[in-house]
PyMOL Python script that loads the backbone (N, CA, C, O; Angstrom):
from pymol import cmd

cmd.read_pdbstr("""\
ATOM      1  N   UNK A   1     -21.072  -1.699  16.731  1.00  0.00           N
ATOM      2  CA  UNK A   1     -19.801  -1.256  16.187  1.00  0.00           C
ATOM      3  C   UNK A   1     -19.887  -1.244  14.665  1.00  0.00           C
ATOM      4  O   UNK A   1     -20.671  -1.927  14.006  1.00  0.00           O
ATOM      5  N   UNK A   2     -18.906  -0.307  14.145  1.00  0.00           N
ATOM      6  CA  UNK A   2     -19.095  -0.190  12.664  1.00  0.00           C
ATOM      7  C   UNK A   2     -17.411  -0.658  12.259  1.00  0.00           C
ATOM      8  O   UNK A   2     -16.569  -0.314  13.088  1.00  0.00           O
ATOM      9  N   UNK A   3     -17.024  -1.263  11.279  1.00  0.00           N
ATOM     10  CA  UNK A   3     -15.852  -1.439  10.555  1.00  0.00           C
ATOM     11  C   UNK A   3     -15.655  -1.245   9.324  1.00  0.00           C
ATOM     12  O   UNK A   3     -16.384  -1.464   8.357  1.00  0.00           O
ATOM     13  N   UNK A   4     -14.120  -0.609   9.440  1.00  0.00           N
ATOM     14  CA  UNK A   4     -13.517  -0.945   7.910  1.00  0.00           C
ATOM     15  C   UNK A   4     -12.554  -1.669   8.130  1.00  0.00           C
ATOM     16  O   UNK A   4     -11.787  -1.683   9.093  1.00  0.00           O
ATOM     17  N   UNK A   5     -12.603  -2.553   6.828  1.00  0.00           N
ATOM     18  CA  UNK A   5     -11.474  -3.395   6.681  1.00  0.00           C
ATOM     19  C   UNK A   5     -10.990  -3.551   5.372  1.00  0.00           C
ATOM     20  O   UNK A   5     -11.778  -3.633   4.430  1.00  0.00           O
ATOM     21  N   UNK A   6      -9.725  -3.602   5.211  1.00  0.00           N
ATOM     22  CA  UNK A   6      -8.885  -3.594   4.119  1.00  0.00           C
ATOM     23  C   UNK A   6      -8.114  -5.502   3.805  1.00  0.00           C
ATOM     24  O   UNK A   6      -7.167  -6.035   4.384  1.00  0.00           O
ATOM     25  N   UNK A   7      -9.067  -6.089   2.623  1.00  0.00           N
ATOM     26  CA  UNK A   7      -8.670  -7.250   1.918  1.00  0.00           C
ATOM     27  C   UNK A   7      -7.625  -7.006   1.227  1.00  0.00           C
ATOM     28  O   UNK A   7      -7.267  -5.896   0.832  1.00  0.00           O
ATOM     29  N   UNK A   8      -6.854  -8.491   0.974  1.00  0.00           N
ATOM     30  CA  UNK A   8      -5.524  -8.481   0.361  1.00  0.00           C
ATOM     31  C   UNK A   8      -6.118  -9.514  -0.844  1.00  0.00           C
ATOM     32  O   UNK A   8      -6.925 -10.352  -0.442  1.00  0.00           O
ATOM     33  N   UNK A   9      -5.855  -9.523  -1.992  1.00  0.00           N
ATOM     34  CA  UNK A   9      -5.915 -10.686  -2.421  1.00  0.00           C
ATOM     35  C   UNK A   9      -4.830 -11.379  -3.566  1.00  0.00           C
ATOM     36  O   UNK A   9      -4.016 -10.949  -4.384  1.00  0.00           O
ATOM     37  N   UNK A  10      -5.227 -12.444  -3.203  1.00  0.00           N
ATOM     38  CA  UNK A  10      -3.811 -12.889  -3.481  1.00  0.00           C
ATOM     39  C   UNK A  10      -3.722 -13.508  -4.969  1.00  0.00           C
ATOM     40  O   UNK A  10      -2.757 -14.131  -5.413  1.00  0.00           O
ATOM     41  N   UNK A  11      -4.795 -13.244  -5.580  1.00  0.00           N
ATOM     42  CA  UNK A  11      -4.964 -13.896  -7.017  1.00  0.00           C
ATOM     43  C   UNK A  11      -4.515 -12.119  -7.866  1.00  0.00           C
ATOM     44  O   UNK A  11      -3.903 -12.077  -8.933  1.00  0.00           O
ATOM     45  N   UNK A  12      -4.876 -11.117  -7.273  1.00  0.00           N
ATOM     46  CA  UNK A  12      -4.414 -10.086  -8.614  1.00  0.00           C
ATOM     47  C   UNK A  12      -3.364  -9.207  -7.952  1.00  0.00           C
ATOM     48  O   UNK A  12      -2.878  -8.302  -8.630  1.00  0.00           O
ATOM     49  N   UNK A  13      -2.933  -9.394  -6.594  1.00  0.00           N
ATOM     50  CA  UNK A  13      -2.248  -8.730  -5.396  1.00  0.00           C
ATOM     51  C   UNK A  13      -2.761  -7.094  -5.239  1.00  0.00           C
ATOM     52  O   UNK A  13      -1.858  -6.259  -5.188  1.00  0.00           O
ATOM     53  N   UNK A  14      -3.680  -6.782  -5.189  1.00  0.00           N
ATOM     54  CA  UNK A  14      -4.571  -5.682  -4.756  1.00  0.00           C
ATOM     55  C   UNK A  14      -5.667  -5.595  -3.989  1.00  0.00           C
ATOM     56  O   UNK A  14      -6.522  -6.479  -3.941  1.00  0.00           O
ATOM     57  N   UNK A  15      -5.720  -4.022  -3.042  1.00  0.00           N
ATOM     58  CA  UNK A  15      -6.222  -4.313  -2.061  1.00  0.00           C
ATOM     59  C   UNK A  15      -7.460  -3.990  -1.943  1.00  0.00           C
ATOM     60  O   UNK A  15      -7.782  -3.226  -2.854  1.00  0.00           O
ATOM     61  N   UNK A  16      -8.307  -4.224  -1.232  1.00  0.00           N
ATOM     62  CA  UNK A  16     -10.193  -4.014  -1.444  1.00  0.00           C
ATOM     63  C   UNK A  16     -10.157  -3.418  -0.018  1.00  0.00           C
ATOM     64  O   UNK A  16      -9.828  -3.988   1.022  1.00  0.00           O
ATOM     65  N   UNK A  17     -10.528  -2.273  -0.183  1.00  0.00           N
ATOM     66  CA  UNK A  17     -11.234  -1.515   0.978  1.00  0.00           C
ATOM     67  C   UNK A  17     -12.627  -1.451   1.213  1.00  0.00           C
ATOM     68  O   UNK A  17     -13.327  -0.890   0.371  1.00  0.00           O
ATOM     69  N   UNK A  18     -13.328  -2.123   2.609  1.00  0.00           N
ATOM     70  CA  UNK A  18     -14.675  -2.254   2.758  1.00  0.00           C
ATOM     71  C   UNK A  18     -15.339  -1.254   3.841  1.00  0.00           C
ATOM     72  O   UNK A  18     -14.652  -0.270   4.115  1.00  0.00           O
ATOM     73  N   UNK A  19     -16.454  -1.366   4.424  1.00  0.00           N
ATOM     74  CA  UNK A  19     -17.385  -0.977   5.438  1.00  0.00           C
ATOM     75  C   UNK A  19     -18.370  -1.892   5.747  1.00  0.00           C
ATOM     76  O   UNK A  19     -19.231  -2.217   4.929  1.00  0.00           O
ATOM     77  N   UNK A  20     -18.306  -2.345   6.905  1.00  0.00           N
ATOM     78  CA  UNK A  20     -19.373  -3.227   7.498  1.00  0.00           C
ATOM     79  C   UNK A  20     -19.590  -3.002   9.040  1.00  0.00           C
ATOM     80  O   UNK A  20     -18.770  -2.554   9.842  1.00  0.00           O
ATOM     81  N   UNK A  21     -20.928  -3.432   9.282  1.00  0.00           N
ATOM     82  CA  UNK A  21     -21.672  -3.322  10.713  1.00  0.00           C
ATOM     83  C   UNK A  21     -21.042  -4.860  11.989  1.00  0.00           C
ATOM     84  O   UNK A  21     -20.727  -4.995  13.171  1.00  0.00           O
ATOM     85  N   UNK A  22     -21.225  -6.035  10.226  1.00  0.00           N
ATOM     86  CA  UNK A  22     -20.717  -7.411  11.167  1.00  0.00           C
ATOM     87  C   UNK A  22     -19.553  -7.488  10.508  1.00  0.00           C
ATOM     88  O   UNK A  22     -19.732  -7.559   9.292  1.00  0.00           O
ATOM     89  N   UNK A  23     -18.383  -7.501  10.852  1.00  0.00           N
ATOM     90  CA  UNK A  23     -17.239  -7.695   9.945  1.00  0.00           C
ATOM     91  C   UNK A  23     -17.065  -8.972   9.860  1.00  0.00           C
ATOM     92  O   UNK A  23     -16.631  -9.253   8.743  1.00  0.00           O
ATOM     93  N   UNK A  24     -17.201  -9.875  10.525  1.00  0.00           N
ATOM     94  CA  UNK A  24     -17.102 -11.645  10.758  1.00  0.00           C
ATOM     95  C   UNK A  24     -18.211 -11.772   9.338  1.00  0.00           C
ATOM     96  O   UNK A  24     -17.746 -12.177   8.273  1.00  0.00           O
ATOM     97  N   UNK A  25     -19.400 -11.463   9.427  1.00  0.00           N
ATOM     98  CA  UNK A  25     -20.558 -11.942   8.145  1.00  0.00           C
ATOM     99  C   UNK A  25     -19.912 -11.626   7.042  1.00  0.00           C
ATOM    100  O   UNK A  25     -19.655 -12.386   6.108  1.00  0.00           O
ATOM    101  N   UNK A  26     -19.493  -9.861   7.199  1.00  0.00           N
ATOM    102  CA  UNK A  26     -18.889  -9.862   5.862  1.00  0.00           C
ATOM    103  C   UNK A  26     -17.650 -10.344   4.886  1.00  0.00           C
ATOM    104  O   UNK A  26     -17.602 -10.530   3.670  1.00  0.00           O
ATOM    105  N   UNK A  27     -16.601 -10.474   6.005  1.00  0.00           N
ATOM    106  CA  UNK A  27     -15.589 -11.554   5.280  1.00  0.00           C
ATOM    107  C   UNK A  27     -16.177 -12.814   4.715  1.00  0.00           C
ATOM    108  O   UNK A  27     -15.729 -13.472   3.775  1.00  0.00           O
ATOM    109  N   UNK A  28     -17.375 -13.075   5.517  1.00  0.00           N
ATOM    110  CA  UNK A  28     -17.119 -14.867   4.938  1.00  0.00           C
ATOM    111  C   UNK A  28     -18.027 -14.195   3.397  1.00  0.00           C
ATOM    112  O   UNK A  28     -17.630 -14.639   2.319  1.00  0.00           O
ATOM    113  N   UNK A  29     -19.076 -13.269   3.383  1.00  0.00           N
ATOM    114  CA  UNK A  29     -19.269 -13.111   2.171  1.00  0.00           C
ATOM    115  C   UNK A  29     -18.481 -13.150   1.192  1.00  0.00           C
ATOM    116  O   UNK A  29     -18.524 -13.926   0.238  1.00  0.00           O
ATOM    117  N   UNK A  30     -17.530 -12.082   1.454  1.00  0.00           N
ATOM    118  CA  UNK A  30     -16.087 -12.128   0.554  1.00  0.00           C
ATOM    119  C   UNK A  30     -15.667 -13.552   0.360  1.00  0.00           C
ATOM    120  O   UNK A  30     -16.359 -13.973  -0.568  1.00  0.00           O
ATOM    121  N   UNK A  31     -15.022 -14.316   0.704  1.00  0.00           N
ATOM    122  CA  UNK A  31     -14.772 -15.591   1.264  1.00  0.00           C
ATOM    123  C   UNK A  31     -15.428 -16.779   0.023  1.00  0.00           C
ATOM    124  O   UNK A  31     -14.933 -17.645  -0.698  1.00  0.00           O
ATOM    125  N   UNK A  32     -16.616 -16.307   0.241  1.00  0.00           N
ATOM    126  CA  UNK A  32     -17.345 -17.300  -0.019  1.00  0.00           C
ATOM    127  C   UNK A  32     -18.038 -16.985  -1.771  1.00  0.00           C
ATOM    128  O   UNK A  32     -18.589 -17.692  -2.614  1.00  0.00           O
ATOM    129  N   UNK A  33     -17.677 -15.698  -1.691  1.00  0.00           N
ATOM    130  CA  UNK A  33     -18.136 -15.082  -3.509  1.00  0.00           C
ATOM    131  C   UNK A  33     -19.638 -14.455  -3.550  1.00  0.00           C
ATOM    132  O   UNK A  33     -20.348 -14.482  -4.555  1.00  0.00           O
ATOM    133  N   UNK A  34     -19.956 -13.970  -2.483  1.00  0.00           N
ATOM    134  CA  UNK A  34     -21.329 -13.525  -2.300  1.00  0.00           C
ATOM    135  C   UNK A  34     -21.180 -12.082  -2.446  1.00  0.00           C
ATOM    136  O   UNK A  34     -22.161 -11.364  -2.250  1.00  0.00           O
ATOM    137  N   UNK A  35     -19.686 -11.423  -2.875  1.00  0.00           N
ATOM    138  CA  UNK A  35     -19.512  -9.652  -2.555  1.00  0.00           C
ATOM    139  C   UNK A  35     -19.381  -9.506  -4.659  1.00  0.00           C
ATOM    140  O   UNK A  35     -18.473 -10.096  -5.245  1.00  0.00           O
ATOM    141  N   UNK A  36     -20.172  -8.870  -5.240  1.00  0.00           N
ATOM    142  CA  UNK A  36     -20.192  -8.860  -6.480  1.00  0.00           C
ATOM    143  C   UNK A  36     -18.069  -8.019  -6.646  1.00  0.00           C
ATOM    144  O   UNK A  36     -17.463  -8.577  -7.561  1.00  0.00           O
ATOM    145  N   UNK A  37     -17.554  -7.358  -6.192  1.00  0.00           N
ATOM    146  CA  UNK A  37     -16.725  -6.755  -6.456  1.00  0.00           C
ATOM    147  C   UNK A  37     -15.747  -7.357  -5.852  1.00  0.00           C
ATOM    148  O   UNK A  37     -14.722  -6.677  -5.896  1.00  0.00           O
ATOM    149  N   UNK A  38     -15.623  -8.387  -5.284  1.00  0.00           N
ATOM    150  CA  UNK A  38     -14.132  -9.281  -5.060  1.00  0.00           C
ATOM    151  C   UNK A  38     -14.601 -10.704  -5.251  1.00  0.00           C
ATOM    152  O   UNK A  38     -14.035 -11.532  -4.538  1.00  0.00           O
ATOM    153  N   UNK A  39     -15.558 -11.157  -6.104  1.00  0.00           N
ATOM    154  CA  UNK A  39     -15.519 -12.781  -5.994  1.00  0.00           C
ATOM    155  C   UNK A  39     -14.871 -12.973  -6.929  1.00  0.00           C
ATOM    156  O   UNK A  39     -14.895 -14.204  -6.938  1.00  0.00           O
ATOM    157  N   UNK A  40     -13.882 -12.500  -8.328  1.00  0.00           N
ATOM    158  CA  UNK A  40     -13.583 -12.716  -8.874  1.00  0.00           C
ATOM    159  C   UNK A  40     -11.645 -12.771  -8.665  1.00  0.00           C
ATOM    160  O   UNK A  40     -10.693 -13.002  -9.411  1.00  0.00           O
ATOM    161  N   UNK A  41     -11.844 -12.395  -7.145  1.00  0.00           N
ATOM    162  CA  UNK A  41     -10.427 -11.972  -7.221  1.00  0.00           C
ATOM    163  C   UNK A  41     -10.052 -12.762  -5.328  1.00  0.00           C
ATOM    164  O   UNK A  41      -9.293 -12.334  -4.459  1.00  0.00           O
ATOM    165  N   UNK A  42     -10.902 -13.910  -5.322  1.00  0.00           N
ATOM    166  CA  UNK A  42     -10.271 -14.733  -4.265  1.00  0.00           C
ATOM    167  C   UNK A  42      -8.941 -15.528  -4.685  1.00  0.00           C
ATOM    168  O   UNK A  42      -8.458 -15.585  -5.816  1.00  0.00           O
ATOM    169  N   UNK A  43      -8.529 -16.043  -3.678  1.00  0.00           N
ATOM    170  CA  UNK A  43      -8.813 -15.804  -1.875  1.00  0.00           C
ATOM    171  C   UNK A  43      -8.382 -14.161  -1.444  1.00  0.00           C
ATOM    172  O   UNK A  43      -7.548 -13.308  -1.750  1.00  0.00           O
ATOM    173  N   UNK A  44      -9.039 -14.270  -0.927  1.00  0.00           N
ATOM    174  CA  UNK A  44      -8.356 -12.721  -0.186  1.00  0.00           C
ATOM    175  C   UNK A  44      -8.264 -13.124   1.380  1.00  0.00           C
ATOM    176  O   UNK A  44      -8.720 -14.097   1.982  1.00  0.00           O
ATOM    177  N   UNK A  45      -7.567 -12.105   1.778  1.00  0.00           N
ATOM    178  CA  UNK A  45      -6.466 -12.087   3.746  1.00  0.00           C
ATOM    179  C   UNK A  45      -7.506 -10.536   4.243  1.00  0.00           C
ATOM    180  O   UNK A  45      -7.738  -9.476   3.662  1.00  0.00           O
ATOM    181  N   UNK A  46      -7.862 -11.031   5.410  1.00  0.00           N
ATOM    182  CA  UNK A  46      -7.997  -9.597   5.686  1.00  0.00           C
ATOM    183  C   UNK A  46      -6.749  -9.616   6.735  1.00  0.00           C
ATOM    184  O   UNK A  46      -6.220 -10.412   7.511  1.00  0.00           O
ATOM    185  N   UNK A  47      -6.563  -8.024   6.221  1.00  0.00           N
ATOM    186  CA  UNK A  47      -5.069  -7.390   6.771  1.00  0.00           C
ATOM    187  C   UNK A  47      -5.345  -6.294   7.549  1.00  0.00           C
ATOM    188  O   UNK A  47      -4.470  -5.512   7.179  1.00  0.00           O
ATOM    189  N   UNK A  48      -5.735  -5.951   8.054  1.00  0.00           N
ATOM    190  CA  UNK A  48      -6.300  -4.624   8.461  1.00  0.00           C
ATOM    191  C   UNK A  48      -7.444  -4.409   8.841  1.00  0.00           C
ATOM    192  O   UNK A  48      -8.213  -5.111   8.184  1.00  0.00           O
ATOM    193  N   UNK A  49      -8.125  -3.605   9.798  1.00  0.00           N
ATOM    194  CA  UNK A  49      -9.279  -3.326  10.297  1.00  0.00           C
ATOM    195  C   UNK A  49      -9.671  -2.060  10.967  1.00  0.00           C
ATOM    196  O   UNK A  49      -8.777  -1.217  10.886  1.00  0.00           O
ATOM    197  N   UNK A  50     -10.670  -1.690  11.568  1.00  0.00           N
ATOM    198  CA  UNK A  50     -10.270  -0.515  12.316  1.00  0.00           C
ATOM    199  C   UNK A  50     -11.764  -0.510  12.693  1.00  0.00           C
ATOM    200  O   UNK A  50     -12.615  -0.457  11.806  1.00  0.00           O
ATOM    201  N   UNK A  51     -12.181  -0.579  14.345  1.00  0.00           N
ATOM    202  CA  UNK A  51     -13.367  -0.354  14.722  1.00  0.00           C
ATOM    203  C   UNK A  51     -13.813   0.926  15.253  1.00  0.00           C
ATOM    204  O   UNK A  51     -13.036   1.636  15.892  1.00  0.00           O
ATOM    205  N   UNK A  52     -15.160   1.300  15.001  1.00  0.00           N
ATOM    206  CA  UNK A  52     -15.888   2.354  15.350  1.00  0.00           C
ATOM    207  C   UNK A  52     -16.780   2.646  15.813  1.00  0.00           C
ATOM    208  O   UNK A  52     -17.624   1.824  15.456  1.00  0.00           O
ATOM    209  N   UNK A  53     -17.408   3.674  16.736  1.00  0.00           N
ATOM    210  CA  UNK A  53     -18.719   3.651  17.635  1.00  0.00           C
ATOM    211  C   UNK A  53     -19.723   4.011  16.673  1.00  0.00           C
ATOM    212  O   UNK A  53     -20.781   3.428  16.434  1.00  0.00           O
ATOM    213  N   UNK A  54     -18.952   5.706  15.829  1.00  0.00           N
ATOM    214  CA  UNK A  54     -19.767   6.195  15.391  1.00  0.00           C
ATOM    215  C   UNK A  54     -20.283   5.390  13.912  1.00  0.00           C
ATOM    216  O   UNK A  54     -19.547   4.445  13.628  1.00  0.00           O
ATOM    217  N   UNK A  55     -21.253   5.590  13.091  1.00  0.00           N
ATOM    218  CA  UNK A  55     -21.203   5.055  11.773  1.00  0.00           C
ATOM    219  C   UNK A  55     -20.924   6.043  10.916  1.00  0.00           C
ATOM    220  O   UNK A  55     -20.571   5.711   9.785  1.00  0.00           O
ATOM    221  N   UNK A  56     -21.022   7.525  11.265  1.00  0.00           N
ATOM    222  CA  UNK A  56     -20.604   8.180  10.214  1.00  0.00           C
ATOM    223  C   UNK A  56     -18.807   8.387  10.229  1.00  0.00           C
ATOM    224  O   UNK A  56     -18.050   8.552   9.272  1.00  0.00           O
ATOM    225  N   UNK A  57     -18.566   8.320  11.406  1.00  0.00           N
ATOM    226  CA  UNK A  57     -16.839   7.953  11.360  1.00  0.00           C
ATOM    227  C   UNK A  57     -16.216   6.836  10.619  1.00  0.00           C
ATOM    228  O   UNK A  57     -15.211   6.706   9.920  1.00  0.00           O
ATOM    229  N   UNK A  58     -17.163   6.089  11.018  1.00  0.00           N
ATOM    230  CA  UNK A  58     -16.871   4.904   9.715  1.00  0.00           C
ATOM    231  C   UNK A  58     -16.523   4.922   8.599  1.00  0.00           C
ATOM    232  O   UNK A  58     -15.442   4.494   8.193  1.00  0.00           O
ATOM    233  N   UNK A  59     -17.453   5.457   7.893  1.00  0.00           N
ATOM    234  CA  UNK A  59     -17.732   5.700   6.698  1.00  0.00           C
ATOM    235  C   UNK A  59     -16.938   6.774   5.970  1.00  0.00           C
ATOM    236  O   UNK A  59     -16.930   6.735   4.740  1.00  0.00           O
ATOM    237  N   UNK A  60     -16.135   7.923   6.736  1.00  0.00           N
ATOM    238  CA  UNK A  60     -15.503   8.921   6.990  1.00  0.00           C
ATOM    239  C   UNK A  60     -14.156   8.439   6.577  1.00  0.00           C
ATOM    240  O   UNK A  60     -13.431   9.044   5.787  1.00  0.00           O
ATOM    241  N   UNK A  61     -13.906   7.470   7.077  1.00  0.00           N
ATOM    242  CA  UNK A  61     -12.501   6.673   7.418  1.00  0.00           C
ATOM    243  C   UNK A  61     -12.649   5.598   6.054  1.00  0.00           C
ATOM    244  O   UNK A  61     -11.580   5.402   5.476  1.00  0.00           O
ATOM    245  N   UNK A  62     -13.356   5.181   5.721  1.00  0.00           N
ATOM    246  CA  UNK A  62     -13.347   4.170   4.315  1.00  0.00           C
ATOM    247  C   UNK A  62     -13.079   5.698   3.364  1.00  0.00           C
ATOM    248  O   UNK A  62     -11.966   6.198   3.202  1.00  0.00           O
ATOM    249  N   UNK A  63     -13.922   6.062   3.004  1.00  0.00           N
ATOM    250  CA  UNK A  63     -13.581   7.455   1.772  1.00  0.00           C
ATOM    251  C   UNK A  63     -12.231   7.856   1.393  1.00  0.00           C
ATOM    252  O   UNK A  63     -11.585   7.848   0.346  1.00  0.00           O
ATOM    253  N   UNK A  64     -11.919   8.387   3.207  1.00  0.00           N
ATOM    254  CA  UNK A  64     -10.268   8.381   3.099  1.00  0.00           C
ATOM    255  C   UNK A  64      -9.418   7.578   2.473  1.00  0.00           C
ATOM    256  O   UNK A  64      -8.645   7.813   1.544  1.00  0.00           O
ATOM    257  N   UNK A  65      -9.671   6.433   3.176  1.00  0.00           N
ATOM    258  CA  UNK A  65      -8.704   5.024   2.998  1.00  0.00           C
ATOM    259  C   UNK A  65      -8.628   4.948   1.458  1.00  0.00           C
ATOM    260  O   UNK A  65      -7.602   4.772   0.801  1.00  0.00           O
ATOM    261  N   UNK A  66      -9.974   5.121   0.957  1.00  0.00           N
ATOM    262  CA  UNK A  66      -9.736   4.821  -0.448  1.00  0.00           C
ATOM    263  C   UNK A  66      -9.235   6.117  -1.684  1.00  0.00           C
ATOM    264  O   UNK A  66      -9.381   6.115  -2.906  1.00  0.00           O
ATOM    265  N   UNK A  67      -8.701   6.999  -0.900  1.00  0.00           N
ATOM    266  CA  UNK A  67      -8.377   8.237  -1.665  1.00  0.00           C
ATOM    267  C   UNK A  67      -6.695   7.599  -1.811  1.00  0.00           C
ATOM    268  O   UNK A  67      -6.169   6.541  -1.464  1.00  0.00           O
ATOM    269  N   UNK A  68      -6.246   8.724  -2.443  1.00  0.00           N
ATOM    270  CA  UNK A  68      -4.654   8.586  -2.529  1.00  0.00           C
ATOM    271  C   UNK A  68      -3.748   8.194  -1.212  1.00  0.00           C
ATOM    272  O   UNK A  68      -3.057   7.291  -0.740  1.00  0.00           O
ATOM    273  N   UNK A  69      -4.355   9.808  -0.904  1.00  0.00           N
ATOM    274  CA  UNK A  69      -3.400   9.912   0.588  1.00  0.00           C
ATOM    275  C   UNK A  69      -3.955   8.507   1.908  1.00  0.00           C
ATOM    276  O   UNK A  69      -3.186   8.040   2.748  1.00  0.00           O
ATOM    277  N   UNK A  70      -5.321   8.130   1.750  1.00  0.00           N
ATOM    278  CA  UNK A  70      -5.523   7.352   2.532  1.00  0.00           C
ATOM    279  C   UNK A  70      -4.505   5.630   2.265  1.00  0.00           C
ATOM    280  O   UNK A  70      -4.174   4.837   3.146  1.00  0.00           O
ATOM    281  N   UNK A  71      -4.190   5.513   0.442  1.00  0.00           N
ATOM    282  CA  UNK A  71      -3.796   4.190   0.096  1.00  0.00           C
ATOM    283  C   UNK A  71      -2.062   4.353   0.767  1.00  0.00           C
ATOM    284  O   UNK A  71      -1.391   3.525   1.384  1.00  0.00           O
ATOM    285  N   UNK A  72      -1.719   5.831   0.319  1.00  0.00           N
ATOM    286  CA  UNK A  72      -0.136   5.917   0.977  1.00  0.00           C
ATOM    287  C   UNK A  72      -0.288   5.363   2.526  1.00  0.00           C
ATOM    288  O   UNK A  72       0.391   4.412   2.913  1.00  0.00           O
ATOM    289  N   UNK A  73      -1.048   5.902   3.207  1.00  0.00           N
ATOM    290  CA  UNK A  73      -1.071   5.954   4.804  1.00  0.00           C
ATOM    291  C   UNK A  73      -1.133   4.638   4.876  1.00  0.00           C
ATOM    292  O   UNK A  73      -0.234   4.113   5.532  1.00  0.00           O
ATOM    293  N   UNK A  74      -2.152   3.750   4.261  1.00  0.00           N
ATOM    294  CA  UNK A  74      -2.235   1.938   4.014  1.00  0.00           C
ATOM    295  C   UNK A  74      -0.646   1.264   3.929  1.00  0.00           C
ATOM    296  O   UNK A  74      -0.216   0.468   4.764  1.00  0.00           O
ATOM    297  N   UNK A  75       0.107   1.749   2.764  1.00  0.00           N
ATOM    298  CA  UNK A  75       1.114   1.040   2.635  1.00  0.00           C
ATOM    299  C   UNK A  75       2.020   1.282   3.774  1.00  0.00           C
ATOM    300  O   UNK A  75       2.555   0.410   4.459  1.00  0.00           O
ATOM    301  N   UNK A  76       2.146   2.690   3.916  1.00  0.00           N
ATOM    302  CA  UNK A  76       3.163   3.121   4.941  1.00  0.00           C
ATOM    303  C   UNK A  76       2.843   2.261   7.072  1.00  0.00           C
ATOM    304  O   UNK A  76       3.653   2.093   7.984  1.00  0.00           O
ATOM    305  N   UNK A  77       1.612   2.029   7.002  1.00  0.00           N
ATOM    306  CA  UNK A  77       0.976   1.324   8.175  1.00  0.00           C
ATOM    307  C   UNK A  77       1.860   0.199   8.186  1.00  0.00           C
ATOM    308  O   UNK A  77       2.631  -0.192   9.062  1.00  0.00           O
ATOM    309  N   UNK A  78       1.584  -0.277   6.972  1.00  0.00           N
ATOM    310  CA  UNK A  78       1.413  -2.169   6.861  1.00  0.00           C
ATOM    311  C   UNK A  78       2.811  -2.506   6.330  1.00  0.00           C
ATOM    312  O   UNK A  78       3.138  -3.678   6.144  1.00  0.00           O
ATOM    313  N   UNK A  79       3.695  -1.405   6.068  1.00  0.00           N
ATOM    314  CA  UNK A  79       5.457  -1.319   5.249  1.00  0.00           C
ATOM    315  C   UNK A  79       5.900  -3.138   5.260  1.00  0.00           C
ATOM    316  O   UNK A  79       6.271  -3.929   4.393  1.00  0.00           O
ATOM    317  N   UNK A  80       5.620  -3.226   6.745  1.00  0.00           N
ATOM    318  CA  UNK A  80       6.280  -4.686   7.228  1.00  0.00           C
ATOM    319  C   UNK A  80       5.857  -5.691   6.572  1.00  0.00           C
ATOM    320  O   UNK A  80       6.637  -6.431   5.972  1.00  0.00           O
ATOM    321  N   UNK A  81       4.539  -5.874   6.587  1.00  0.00           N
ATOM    322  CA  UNK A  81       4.019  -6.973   5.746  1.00  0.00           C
ATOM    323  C   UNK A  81       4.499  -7.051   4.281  1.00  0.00           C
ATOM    324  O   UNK A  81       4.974  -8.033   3.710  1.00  0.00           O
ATOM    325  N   UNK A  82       4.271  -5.767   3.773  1.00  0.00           N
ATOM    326  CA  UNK A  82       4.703  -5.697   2.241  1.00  0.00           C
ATOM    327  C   UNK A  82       6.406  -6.281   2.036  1.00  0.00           C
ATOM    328  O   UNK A  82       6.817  -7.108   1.222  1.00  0.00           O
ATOM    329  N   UNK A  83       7.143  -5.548   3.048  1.00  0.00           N
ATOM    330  CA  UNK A  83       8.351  -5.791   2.806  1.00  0.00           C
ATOM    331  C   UNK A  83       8.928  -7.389   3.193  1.00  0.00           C
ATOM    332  O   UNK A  83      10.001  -7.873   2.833  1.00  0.00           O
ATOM    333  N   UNK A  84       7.943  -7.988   3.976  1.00  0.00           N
ATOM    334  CA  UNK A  84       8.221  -9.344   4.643  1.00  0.00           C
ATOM    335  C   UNK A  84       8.093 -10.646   3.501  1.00  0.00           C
ATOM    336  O   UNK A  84       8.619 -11.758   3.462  1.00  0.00           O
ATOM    337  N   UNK A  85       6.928  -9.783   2.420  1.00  0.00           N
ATOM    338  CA  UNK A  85       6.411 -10.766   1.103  1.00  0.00           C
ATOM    339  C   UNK A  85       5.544 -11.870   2.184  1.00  0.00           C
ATOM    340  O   UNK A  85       5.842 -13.055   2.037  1.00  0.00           O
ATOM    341  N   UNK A  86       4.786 -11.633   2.956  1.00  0.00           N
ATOM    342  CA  UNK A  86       4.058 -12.130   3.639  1.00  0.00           C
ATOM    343  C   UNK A  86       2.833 -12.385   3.036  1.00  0.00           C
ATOM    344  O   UNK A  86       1.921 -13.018   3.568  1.00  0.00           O
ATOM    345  N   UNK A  87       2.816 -12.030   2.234  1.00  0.00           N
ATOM    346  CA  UNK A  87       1.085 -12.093   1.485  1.00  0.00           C
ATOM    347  C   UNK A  87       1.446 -13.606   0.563  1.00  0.00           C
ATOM    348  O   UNK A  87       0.477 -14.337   0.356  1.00  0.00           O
ATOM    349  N   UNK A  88       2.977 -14.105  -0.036  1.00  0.00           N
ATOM    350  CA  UNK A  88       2.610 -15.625  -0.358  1.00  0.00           C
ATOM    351  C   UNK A  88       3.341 -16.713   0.292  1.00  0.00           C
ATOM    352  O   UNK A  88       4.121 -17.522  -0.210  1.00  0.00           O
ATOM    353  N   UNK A  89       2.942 -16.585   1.509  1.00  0.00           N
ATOM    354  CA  UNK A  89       2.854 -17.831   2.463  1.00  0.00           C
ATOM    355  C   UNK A  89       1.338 -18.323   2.111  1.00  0.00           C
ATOM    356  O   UNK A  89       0.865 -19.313   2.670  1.00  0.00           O
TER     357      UNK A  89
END
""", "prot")
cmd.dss("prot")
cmd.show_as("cartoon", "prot")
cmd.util.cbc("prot")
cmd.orient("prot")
């Protein structure tokens, strides 16, 4: 399986869109400060995910995610969380 997953973090409140094969390995990288482009911006939540057979669908689906229209489609998904202020519990 291939994944994307979308981090929250809670030190600059912005979101990190990824791609990974193990998504469990790669959070704890994140996690743990081993990802050069979010160790500076722990803790982060993963909020979001989305699994895949193909890998180029994968990868297809991160590009998006990280375009405009893909970040609207993000907020508009997740409205609840944002609006709940769930990110500082």
């Amino acid at each position: 399986m291939f994944y994307i997953y979308i981090l929250y973090s809670k030190k600059d409140k912005k979101l990190y869109t990824g791609f990974a094969d193990d998504l469990r390995k790669r959070i704890i990288k994140h996690q743990k400060g081993f990802v050069k482009s979010t160790k500076d911006r722990r803790p982060l939540i993963l909020i979001h995910y989305e699994a895949f057979i193909n890998e180029s669908d994968a990868k297809q689906r991160e590009i998006f995610l990280k375009s405009g229209y893909g970040k609207r489609e993000i907020t508009l998904l997740l409205q609840n969380y944002f609006q709940t202020n769930y990110w500082n519990k």
